[in-house]
N, C-alpha and C positions, 0 to 999 in steps of 0.2 A: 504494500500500500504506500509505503513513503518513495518507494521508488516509483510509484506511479506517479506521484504528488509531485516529486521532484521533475520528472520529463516532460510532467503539463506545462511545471512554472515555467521550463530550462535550465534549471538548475545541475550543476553538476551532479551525478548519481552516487549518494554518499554524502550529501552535503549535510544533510537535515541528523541529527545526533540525536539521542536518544539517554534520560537522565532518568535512573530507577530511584525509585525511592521506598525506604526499606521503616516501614511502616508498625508489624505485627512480628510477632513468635514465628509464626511460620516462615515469613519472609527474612529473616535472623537465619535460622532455622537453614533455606535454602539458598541464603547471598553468594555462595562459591559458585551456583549452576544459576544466578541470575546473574552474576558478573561476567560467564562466560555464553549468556544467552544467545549473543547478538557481536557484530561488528562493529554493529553502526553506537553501542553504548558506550558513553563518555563518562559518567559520572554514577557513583553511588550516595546516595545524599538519605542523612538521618531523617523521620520523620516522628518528636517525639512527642509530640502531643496524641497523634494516633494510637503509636506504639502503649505511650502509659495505659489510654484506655484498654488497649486490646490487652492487655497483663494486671488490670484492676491495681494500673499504682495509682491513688486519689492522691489531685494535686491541683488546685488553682494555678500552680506556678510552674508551667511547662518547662523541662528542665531542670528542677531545683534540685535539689539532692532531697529523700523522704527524709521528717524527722525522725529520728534516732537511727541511722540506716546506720551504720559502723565502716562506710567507705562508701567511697565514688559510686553510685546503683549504676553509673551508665558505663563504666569503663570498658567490663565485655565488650557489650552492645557497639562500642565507638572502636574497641582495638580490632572485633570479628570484622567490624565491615569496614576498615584499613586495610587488613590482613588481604582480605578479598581484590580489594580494591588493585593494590601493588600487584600482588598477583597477577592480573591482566591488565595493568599498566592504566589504572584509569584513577580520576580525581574519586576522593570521600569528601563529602562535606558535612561536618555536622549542622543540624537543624537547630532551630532559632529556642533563644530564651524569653518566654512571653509571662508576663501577668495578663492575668484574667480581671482580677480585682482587688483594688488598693484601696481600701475603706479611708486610710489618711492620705 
């Protein structure tokens, strides 16, 4: 399909990239065979607002570390999809640090 996309606009074939974003457990779970899905993929990028939900970590403050966790909760999460990333030569980005709600 992108290679059609790309022959309508003229674009070179290959042009359009393609940036996974690793969301839930299972996508954790399977980032080594989503890193090596494709060619055309550039980028593996955290998604952790998703992810917390899809793992019942509760947290207004996407990103934040849970209270009393006893270490980094994301650092697997962030070295697995590096690990991956290198592996077939492509960027990790980790995903954004958000408040939801600041009462002050």
């Amino acid at each position: 399909l992108l290679t059609q996309i790309e022959k309508t606009m003229g674009f070179e074939v290959g042009r359009i990239g393609i940036e996974a974003q690793i969301e839930n457990a299972k996508g954790l779970v399977n980032v080594d065979e989503i890193a090596a899905a494709s060619p055309r993929l550039e980028t593996i990028i955290f998604g952790p607002a998703d992810f917390m939900a899809s793992i019942n970590m509760k947290s207004l403050v996407v990103g934040m570390q849970p209270p009393g966790y006893p270490a980094d909760a994301y650092h697997y999460i962030l070295m697995r999809i590096l690990m991956a990333a290198r592996t077939h030569d492509l960027q990790a980005i980790d995903g954004p640090f958000l408040q939801i709600r600041n009462p002050e």
